[in-house]
C-alpha positions in Angstrom: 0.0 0.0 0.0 1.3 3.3 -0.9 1.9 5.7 2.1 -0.7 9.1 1.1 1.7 11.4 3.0 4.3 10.3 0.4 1.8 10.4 -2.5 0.9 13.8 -1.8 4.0 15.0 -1.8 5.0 13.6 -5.0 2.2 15.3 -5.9 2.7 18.9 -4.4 6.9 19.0 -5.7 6.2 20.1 -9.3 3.8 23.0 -7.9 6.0 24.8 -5.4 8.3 27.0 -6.1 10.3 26.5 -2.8 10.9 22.7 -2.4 12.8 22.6 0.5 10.0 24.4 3.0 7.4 21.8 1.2 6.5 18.9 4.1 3.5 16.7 4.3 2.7 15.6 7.6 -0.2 12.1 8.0 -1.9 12.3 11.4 -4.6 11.2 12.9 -7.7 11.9 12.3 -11.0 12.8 14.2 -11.9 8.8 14.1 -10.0 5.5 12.9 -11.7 5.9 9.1 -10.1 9.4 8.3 -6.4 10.8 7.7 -5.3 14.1 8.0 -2.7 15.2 5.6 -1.0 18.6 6.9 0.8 20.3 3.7 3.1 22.6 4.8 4.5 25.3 2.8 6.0 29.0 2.3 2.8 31.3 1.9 3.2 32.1 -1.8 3.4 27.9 -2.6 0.1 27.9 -0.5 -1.8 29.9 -2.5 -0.6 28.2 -5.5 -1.9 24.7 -4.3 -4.6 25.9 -3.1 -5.9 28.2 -6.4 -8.6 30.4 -7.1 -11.8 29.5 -6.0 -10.2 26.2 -4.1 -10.3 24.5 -7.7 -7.1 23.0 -7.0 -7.1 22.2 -3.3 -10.1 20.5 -4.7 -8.6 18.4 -7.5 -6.3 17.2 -4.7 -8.6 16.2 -2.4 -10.0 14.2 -5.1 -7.1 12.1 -6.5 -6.2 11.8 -2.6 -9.8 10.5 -2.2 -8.9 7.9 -4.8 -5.7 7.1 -3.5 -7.2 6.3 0.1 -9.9 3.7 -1.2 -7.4 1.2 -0.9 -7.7 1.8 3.1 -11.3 2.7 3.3 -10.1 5.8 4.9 -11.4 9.1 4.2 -8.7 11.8 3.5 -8.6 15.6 4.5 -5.8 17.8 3.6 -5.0 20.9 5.5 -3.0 23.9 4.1 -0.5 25.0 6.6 2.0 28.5 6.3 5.2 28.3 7.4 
């Protein structure tokens, strides 16, 4: 099984400008059926991955979404600055 903090960040690398401030964190989430990814970044990068609108915030969540069936676990990404 493919670890989704690792997936995401493969993900996230050819977006950000600043590659060494870019971390993805997997926690726990509020019950055993969800993951938290916590995407860390400079400001600038976060609005990037993020986009107008959310569009692409949303286009990760939904590839992550995909990525996580093989758990049957729910996945919810967080945009942190740094």
């Amino acid at each position: 099984m493919a670890e989704l903090d690792k997936v995401l960040l493969d993900l996230l690398l050819p977006l950000v400008a600043d590659k060494d401030l870019l971390s993805v964190k997997e926690m726990p989430g509020h019950d055993e059926s969800e993951i938290l990814l916590v995407v860390n970044a400079k400001d600038s990068d976060i609005a990037r991955l993020i986009g107008k609108k959310g569009m692409m915030a949303s286009a990760l969540r939904q590839v992550m979404s995909v990525a996580s069936h093989t758990q049957d676990k729910r996945v919810t990404i967080k945009f942190e600055q740094i």
